[in-house]
ROZADO-498532 format. One record per residue: chain; residue number from 1; z, y, x of N, C-alpha, C, O in turn. Coordinates in Angstrom, 1 decimal, always signed. Layout:
   cadena   num      npz      npy      npx     capz     capy     capx      cpz      cpy      cpx      opz      opy      opx
        A   NUM        Z        Y        X        Z        Y        X        Z        Y        X        Z        Y        X
...
This chain:
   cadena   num      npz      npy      npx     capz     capy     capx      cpz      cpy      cpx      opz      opy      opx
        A     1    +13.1     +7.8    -11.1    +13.6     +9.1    -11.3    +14.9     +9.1    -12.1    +15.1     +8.5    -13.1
        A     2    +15.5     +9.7    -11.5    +17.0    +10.1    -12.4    +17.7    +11.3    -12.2    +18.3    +11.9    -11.3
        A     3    +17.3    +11.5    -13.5    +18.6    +13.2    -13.6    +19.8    +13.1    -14.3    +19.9    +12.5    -15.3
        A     4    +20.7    +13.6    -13.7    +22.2    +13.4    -13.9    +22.6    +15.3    -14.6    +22.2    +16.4    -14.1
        A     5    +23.3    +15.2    -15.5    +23.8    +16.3    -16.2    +22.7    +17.5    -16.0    +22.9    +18.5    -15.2
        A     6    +21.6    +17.3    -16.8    +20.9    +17.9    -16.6    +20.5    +18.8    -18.5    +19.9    +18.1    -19.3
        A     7    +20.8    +19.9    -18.6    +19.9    +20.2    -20.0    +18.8    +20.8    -19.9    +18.8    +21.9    -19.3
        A     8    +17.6    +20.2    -20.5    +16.0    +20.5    -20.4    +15.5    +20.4    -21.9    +16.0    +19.7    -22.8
        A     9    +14.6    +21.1    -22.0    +13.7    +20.9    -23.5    +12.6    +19.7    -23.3    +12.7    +18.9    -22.4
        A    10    +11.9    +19.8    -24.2    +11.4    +18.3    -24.1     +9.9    +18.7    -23.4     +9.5    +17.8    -22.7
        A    11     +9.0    +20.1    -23.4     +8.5    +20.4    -22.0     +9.1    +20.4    -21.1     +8.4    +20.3    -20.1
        A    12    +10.5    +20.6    -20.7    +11.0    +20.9    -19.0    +10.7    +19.7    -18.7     +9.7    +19.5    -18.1
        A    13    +11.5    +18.3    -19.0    +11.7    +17.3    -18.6     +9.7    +16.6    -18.4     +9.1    +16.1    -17.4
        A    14     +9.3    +17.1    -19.7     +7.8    +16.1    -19.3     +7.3    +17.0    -17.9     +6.9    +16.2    -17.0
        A    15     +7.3    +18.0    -17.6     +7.6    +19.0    -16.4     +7.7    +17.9    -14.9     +7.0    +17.3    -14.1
        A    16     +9.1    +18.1    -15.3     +9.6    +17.1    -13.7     +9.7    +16.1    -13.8    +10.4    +15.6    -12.8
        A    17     +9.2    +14.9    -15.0     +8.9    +13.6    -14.6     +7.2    +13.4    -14.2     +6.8    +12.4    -13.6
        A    18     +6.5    +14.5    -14.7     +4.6    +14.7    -14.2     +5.4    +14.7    -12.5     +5.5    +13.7    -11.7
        A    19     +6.1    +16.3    -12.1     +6.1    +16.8    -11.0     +6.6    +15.6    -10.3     +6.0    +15.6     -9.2
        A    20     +7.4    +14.7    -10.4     +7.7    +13.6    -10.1     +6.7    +12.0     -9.0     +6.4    +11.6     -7.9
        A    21     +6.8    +11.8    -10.6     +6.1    +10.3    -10.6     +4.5    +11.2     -9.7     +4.0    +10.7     -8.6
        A    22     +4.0    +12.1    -10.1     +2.8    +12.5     -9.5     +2.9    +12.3     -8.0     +2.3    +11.4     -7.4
        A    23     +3.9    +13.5     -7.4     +4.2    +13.3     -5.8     +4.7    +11.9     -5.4     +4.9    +11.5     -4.2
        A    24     +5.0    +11.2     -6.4     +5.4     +9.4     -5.7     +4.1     +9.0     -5.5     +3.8     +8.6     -4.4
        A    25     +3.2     +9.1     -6.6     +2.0     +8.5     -6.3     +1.3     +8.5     -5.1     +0.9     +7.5     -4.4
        A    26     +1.1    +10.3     -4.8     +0.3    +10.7     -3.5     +1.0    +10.3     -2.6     +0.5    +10.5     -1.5
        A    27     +2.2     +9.8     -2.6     +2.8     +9.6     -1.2     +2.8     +8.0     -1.2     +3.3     +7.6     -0.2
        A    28     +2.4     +7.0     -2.1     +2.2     +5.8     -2.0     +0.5     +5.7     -1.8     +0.0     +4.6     -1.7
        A    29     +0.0     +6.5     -1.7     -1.6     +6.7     -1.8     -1.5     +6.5     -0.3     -2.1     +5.6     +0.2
        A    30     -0.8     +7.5     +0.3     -1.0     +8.0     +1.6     -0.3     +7.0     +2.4     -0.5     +6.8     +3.6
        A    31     +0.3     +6.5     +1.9     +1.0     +5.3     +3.0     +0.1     +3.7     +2.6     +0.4     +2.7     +3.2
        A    32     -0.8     +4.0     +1.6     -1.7     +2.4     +1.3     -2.6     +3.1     +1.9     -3.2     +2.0     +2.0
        A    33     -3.4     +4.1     +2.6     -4.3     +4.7     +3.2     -3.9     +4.9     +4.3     -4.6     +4.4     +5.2
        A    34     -3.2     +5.5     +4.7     -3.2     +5.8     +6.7     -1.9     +4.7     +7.0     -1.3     +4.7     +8.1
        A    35     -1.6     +3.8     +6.0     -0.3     +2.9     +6.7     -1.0     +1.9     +8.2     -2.2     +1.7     +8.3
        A    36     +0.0     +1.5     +9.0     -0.3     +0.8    +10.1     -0.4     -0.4     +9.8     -0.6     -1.2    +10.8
        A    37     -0.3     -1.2     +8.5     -0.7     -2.6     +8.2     -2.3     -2.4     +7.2     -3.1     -3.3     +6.9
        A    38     -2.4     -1.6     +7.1     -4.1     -1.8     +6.2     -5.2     -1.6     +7.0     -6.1     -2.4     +7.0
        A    39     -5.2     -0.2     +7.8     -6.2     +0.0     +8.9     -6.1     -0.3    +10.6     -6.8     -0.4    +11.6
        A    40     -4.7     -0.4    +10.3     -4.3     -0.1    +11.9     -3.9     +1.0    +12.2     -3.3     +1.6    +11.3
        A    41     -4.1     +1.5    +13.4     -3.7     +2.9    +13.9     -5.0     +3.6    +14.2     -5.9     +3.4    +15.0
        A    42     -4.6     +4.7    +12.9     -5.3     +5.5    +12.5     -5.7     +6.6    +14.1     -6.6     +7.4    +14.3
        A    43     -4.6     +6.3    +15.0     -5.0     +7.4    +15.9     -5.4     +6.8    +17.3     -5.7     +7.6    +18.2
        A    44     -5.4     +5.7    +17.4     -5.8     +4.6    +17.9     -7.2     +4.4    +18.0     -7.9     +4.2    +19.0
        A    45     -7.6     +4.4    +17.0     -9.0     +4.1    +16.2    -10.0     +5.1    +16.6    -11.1     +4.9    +17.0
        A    46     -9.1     +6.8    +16.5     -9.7     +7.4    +17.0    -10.4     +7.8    +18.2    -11.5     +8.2    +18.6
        A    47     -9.1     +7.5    +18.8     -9.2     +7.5    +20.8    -10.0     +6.5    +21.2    -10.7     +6.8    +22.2
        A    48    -10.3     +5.2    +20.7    -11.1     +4.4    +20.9    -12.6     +4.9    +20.8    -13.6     +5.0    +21.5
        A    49    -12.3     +5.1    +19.4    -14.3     +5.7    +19.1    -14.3     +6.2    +19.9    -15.1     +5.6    +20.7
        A    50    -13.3     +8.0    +20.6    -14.2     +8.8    +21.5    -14.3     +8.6    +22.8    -15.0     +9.2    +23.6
        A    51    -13.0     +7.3    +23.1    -13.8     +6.9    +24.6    -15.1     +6.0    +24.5    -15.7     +5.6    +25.5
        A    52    -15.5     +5.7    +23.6    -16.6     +4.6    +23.3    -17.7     +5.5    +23.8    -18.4     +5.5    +24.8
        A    53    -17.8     +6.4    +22.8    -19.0     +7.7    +22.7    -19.1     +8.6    +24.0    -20.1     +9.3    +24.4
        A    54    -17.9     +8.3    +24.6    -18.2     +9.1    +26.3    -18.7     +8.4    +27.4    -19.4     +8.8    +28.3
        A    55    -18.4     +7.1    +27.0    -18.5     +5.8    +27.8    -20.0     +5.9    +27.7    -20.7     +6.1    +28.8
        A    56    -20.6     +5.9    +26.4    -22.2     +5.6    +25.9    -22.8     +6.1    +26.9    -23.4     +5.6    +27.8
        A    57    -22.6     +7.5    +26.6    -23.3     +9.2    +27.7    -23.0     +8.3    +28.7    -23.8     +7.5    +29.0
        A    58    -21.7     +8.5    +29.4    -21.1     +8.5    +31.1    -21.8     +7.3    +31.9    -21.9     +7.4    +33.1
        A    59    -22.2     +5.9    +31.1    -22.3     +4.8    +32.1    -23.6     +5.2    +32.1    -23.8     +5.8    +33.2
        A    60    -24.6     +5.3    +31.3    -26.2     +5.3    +31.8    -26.5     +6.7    +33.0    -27.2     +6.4    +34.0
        A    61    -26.1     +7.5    +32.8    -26.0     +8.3    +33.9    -25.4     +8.4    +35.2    -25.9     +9.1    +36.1
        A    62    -23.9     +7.3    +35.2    -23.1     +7.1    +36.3    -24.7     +6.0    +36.9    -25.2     +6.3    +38.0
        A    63    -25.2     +5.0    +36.0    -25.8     +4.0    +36.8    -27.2     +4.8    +37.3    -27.7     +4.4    +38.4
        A    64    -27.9     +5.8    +36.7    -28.7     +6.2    +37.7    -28.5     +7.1    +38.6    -29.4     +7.6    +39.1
        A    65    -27.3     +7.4    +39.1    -27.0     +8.5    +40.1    -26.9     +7.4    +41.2    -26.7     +7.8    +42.3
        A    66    -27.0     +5.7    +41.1    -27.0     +5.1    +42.5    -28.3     +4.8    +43.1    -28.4     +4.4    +44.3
């Protein structure tokens, strides 16, 4: 964080170094959590499960309609 010619009291500044460093955090949270090197692809993952779960239903039924 860096402020340049900035005059603040000593609440403003503890202010927008919380509002700061806080939103850095949630946004390193969010990228160690939905990043594409820790889980994979998060939407990938998804489409997989729900063709899995259609597949489950659809084959035991496709196999007794022969």
């Amino acid at each position: 964080m860096e402020l340049q010619h900035m005059f603040l009291t000593g609440t403003q500044l503890y202010e927008e170094a919380y509002s700061h460093y806080t939103s850095q955090g949630l946004r390193q949270l969010y990228v160690l959590v939905f990043g594409l090197d820790v889980i994979g692809n998060p939407y990938g993952l998804f489409v997989g499960f729900t063709q899995g779960v259609g597949a489950f239903f659809y084959e035991p039924f496709h196999v007794c309609l022969r």
